[in-house]
C-alpha positions in Angstrom: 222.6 -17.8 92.2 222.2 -14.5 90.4 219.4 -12.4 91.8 218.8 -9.2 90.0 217.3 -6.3 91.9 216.5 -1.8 92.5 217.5 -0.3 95.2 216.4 3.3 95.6 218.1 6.3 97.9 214.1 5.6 99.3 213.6 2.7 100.1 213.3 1.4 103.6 216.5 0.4 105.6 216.7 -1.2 109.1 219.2 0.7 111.0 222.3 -0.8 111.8 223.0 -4.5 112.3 223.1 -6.7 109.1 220.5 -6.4 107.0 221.2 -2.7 106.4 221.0 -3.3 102.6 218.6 -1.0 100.7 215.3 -2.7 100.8 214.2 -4.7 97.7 210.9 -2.6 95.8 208.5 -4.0 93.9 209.1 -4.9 90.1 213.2 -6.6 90.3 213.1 -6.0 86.4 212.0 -2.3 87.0 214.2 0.6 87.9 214.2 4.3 88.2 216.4 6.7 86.3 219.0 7.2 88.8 217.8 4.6 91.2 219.8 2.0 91.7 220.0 -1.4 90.1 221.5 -3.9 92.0 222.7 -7.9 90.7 223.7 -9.7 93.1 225.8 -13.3 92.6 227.0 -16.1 94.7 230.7 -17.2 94.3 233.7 -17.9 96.0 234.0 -17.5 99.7 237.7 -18.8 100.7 240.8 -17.2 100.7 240.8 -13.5 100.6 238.2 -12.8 97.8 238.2 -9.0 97.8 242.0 -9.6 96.6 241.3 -13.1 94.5 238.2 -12.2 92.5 237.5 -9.4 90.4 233.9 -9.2 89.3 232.1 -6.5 86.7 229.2 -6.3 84.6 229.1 -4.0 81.2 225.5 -2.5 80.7 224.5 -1.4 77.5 221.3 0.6 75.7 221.4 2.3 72.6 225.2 2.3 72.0 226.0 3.2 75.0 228.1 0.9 77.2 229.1 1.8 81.2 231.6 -1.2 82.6 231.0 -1.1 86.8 232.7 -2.9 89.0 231.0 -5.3 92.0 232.7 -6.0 95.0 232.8 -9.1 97.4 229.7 -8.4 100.4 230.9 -11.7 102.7 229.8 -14.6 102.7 230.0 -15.7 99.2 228.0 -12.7 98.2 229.2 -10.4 95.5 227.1 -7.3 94.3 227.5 -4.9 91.4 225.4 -1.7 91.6 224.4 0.7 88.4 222.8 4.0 88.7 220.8 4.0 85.1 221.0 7.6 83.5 218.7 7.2 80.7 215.4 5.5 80.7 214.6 2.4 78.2 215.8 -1.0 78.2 219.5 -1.8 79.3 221.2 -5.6 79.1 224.2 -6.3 81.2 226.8 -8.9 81.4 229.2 -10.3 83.9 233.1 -10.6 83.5 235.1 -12.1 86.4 238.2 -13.9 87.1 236.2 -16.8 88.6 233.7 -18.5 86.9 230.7 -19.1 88.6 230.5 -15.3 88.3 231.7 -15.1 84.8 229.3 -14.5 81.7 226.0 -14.1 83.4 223.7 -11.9 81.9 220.1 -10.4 82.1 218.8 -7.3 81.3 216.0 -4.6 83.5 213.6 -1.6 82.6 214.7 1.7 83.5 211.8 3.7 84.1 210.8 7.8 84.7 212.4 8.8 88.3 209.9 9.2 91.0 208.8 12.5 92.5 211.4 14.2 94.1 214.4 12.2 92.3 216.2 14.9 90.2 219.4 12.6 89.8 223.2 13.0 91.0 224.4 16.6 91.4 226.7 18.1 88.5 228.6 21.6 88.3 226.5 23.8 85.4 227.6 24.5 82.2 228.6 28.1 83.4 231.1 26.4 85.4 230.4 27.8 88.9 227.3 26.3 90.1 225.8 22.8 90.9 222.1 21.3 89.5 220.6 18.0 89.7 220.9 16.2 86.5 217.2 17.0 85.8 218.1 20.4 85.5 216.8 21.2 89.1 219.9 24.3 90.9 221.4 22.4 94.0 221.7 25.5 96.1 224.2 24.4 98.6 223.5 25.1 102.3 226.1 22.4 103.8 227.3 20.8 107.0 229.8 19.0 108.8 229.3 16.0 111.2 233.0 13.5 111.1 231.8 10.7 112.4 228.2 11.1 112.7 227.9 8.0 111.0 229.8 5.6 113.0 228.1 6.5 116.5 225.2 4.3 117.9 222.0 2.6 116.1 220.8 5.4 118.6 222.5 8.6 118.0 222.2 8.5 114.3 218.6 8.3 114.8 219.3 11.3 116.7 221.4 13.0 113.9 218.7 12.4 111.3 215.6 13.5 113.1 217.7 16.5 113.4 218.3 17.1 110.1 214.7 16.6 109.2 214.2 20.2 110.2 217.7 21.9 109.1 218.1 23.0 106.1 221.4 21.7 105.2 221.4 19.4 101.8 224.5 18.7 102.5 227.0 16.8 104.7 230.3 16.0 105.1 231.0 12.7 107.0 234.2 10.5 107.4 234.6 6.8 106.4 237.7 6.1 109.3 236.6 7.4 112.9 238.2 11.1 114.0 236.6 10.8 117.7 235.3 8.6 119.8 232.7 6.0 117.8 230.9 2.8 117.8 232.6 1.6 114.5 236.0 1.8 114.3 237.6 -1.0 112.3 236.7 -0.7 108.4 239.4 -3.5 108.0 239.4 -7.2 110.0 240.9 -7.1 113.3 244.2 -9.3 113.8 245.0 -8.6 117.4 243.7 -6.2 120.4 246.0 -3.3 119.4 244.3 -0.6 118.0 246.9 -1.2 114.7 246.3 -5.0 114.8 244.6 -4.8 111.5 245.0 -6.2 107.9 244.9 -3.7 104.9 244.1 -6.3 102.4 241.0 -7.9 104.3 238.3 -5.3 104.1 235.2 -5.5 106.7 231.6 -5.8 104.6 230.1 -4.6 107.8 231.4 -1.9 108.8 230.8 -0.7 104.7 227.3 -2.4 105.0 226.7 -0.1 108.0 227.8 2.9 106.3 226.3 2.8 103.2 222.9 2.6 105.7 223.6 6.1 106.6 224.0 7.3 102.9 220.8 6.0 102.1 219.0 7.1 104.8 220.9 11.4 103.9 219.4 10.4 100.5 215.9 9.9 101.8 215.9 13.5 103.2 217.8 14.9 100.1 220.8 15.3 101.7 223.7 14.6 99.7 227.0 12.5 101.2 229.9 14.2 100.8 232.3 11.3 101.8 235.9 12.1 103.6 238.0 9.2 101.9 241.3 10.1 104.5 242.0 12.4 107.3 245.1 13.2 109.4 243.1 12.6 113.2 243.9 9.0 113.9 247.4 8.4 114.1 247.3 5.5 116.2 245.2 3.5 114.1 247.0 4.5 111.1 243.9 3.9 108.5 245.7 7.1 106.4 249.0 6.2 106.2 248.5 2.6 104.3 250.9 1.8 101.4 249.6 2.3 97.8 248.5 -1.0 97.4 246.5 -1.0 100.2 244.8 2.7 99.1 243.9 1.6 95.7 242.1 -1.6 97.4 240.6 0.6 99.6 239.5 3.4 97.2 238.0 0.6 94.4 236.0 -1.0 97.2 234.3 2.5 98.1 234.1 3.4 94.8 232.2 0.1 93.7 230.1 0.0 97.3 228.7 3.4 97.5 229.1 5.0 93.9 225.9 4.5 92.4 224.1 6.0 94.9 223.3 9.4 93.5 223.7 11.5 96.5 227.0 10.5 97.2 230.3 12.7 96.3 233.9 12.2 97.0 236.0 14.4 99.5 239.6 12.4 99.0 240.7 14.0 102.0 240.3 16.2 105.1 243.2 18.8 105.8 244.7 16.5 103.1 248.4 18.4 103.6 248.6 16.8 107.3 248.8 13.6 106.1 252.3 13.7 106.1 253.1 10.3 104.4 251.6 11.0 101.2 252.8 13.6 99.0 251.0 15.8 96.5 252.2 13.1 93.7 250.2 10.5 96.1 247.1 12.8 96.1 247.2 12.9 92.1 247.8 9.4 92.0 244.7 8.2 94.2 242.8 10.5 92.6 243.3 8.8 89.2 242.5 5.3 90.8 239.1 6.9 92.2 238.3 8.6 89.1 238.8 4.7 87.2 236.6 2.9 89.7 233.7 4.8 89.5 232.2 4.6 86.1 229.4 6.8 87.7 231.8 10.0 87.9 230.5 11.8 91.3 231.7 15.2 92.6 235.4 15.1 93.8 237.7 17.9 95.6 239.9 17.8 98.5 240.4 19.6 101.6 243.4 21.5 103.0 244.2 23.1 106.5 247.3 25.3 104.8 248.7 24.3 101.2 245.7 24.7 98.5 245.9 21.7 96.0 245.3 22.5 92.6 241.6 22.6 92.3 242.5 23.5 88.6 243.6 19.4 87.8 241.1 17.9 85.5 240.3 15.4 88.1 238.6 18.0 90.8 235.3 19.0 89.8 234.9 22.1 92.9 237.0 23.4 95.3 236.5 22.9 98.9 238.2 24.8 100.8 239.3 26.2 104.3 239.7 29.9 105.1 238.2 31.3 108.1 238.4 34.8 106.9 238.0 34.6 103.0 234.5 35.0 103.8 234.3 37.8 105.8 233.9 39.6 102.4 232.8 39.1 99.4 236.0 40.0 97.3 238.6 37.2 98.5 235.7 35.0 98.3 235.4 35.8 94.2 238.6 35.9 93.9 239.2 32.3 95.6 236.5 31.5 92.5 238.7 33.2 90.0 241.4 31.3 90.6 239.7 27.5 90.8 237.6 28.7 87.8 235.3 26.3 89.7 232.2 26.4 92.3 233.9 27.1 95.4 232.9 25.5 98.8 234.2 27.2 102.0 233.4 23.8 103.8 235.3 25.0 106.8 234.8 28.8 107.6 235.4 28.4 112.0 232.4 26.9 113.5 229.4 28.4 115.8 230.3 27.3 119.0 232.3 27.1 122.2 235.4 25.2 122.3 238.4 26.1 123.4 240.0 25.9 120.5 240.4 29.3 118.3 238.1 27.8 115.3 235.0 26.3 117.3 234.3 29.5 119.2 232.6 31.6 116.1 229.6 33.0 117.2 226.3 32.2 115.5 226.0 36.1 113.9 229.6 35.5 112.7 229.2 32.2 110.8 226.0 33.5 108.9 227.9 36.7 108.1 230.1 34.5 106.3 227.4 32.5 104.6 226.1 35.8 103.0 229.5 37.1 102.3 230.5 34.1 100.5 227.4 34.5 98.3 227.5 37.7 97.1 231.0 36.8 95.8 229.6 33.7 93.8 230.5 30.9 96.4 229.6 28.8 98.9 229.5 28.2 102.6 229.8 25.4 105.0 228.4 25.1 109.0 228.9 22.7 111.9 228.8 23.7 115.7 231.0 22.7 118.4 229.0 23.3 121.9 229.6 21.0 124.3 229.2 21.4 128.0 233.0 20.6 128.4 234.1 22.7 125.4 235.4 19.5 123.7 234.8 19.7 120.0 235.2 15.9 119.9 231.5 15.8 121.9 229.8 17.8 119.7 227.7 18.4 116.3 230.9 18.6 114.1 232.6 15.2 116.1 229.5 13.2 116.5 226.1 14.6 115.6 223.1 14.7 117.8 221.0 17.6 118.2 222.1 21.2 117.1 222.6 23.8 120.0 223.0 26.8 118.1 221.2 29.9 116.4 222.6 29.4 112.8 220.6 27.1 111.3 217.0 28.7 111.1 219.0 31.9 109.7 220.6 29.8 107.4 217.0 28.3 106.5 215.9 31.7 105.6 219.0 31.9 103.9 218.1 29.2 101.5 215.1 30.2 100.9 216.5 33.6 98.9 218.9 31.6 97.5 215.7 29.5 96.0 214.1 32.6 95.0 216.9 33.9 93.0 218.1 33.6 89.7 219.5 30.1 88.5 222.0 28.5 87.8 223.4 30.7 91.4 224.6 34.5 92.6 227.1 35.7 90.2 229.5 38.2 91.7 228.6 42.1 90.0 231.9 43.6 88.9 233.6 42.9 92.2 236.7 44.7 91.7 235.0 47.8 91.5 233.9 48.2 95.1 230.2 47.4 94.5 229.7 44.7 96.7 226.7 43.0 94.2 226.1 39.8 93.5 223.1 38.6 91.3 222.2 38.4 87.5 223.1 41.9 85.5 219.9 43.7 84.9 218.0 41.4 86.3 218.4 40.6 90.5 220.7 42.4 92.7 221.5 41.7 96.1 223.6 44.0 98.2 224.4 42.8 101.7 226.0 45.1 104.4 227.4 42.9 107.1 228.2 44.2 110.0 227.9 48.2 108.9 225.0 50.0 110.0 223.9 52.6 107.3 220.9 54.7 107.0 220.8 54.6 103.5 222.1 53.0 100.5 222.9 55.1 97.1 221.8 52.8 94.5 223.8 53.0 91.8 224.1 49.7 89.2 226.9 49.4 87.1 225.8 50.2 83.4 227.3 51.4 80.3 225.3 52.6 77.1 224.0 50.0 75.4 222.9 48.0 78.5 219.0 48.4 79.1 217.8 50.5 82.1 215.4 48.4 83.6 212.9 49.2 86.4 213.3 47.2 89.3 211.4 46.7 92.9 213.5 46.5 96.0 213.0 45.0 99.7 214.9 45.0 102.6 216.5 42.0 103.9 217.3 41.5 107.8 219.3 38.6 107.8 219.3 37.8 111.4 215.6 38.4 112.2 214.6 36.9 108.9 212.3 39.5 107.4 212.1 40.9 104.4 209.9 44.7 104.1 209.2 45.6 100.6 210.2 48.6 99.6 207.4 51.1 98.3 207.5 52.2 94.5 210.5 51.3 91.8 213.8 52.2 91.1 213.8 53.2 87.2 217.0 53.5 86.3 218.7 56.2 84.1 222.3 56.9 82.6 224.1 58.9 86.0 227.6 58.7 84.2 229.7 56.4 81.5 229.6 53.7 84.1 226.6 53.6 86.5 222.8 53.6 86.1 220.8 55.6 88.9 217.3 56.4 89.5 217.7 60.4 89.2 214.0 60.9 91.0 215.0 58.8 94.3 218.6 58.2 94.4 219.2 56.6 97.6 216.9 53.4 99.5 216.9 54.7 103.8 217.7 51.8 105.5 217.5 50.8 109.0 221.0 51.3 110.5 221.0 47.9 111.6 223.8 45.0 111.4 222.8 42.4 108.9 221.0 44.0 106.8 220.5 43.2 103.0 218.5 44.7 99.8 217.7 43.1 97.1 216.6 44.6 93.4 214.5 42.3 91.5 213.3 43.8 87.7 210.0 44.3 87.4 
């Protein structure tokens, strides 16, 4: 049987249990740009297919040609799943090692994306930003919630009518359990011991139950950063699997969840505490994940001491994990400067109070380091660790649920001038020479003040001769209370020396003497 279908981020899914496919829509020969277009095929179902049969379709329009790979669903079912980026009329064929999946064929419509589909997310052309493909900026506001995912039919219900209201378009999430968790064996069970497991027989529904929750971040517009490996479960051992069992492991995910276009690739957390691979393993993985998904999402990888080399062709942004980078805007640039990539600060200490050193930030703290971070041309992460017995494991980062903290309206606001500003993102304004700007020369300035109280601000733009001296309207930013009071008059600006541009007639802006306070210069 060969049943050709769209699936889109969308649709409607049943939470949990079997049938936790992306529903079927209306029209099977009809797809959105960047939906997703499903065959699915009925072959073998002894042995140990996801090992014995390989399965892949090549779809073609106009010249060009994308080869994806299916996997094996259980049961006899196999599925190969293509996220369309152009519209018009593509054909497909099947190649596989068995043949009653060999040489079938059949070709779909794809058709305009539907409101509020803007595609996958891609770094800009500047090279230190991220947009939808339609062009649209991704401003990232980001979270993280491990194993969020693998918890009860219950509390992800919880988790996602919380994120309803947050304004985080982003979340980091882990395929193998770090804490306590409903799911817990991606891989068929051979014994009662938690490492009575077999590598080479993957679980469809564990993956089936996961790729639920991607669909379901998608519906809100939240985008899936996936945690491939982390360093947390020792016991079960689900990182330290030979390379043969990675590169199974890594072309099943890659094939299962890739064409979803919310979904990016986080090979792993605190990769350098995974102390059975090496650096050459990293690279090596990478370069199987990279293969197996013809669709090319985001990738990076996440340390706790020893940076990899977000540089490698293979990364696409750095995410990264610096608890004080942040608390200014210059290492954060300079962490930029050095990538020559977007930076992500995924991990920055989290709002909260643990007993543990980096889950006892307060809420004033982490949002200082969101605004930090984007006046030097980067980007932040949250999460939150309350719980009533200080146990991180309990709590928003370990297992989602309901957020507890004060962060997350200010970081709302905080979106919402990111919105207003100029696009692709805040570029940092001539950082090594004390200015503390980050914006779009001539155009949008924002100068944020952190935890200083000053009474007034001298503003003085960096300018040399031949740049134009605009005239520019100013307002007053508290970043806690989440105001903004404009500022009466303009600013026009007029040569002060060989460097700077001043407005001779009023000099200085009087500002509140309050912590958390911001201005921002937009040209008239």
């Amino acid at each position: 049987m060969v049943v050709s279908r769209r699936n889109m981020l969308k649709g409607a899914i049943v939470l949990g249990g079997a049938a936790a496919t992306p529903a079927l829509a209306a029209g099977r020969d009809r797809t959105e740009r960047w939906g997703v277009h499903e065959i699915v095929l009925s072959g073998p179902s002894t042995g140990n297919p996801i090992d014995d049969v390989t399965v892949s379709a090549a779809f073609e329009r106009d010249g060009n040609r994308l080869v994806v790979p299916g996997f094996y669903d259980g049961d006899g079912t196999y599925r190969i799943r293509f996220s369309p980026p152009d519209v018009g009329q593509w054909t497909w064929k099947t190649s596989s090692s068995s043949a009653a999946l060999n040489g079938r064929s059949g070709a779909f419509q794809c058709v305009a994306p539907s409101s509020g589909n803007h595609g996958p997310v891609r770094v800009t052309a500047d090279g230190y930003h991220f947009a939808y493909a339609d062009g649209t900026p991704f401003r990232q506001i980001g979270t993280t919630c491990y194993s969020w995912a693998l918890q009860s039919d219950a509390m992800c219900a919880q988790t996602l009518a919380t994120l309803r209201t947050a304004p985080f378009n982003k979340m980091r999430m882990c395929v193998f359990p770090n804490v306590p968790s409903v799911a817990t064996n991606p891989f068929v069970k051979t014994g009662p011991g938690l490492h009575d497991w077999d590598p080479k027989r993957i679980d469809p529904a564990f993956f089936r139950r996961f790729e639920d929750r991607i669909v379901r971040l998608g519906a809100l517009g939240i985008e899936a950063d996936i945690i491939l490996y982390h360093p947390y479960d020792e016991k079960r051992g689900y990182s330290d699997m030979s390379r043969a069992d990675d590169e199974r492991y890594l072309r099943y995910v890659a094939a299962r969840f890739g064409a979803f276009r919310n979904v990016w690739w986080s090979m792993g957390n605190e990769y350098d505490a995974i102390k059975t691979k090496t650096v050459a393993d990293w690279d090596h993985l990478f370069g199987v994940l990279q293969a197996a998904d013809p669709h090319d999402r985001l990738r990076s990888i996440h340390q706790i001491i020893v940076y990899y080399d977000h540089r490698k062709p293979w990364i696409t942004h750095a995410s990264v994990q610096n608890g004080s980078a942040v608390t200014d805007d210059v290492p954060a640039q300079l962490h930029r400067s050095f990538a020559l990539k977007p930076v992500i600060f995924d991990e920055v200490l989290y709002e909260g109070n643990s007993d543990k050193r980096w889950g006892r930030l307060d809420s004033q703290g982490l949002v200082d380091r969101f605004w930090h971070g984007l006046i030097g041309g980067t980007y932040v992460g949250h999460s939150e660790t309350f719980n009533p017995d200080r146990n991180a494991d309990f709590s928003w980062l370990g297992q989602g649920g309901k957020l507890v903290g004060t962060s997350a309206p200010r970081l709302a606001f905080l979106r919402k001038i990111m919105e207003a500003g100029p696009t692709p993102g805040i570029e940092p304004i001539q950082t090594w020479w004390g200015y503390h700007l980050g914006g779009k020369e001539f155009e949008y300035y924002l100068r944020y003040f952190g935890a200083d109280q000053p009474t007034e601000w001298a503003v003085n733009l960096p300018g040399r001769d031949k740049d134009p001296r605009n005239t520019y309207r100013a307002d007053i930013i508290d970043t806690w209370n989440m105001t903004v009071t404009p500022v009466e008059g303009t600013f026009r600006m007029a040569k002060r020396d060989a460097y700077e541009f001043h407005d001779p007639d009023r000099p200085t802006i009087k500002l509140p003497g309050k912590k958390w306070t911001a201005v921002r210069l937009v040209k008239v």
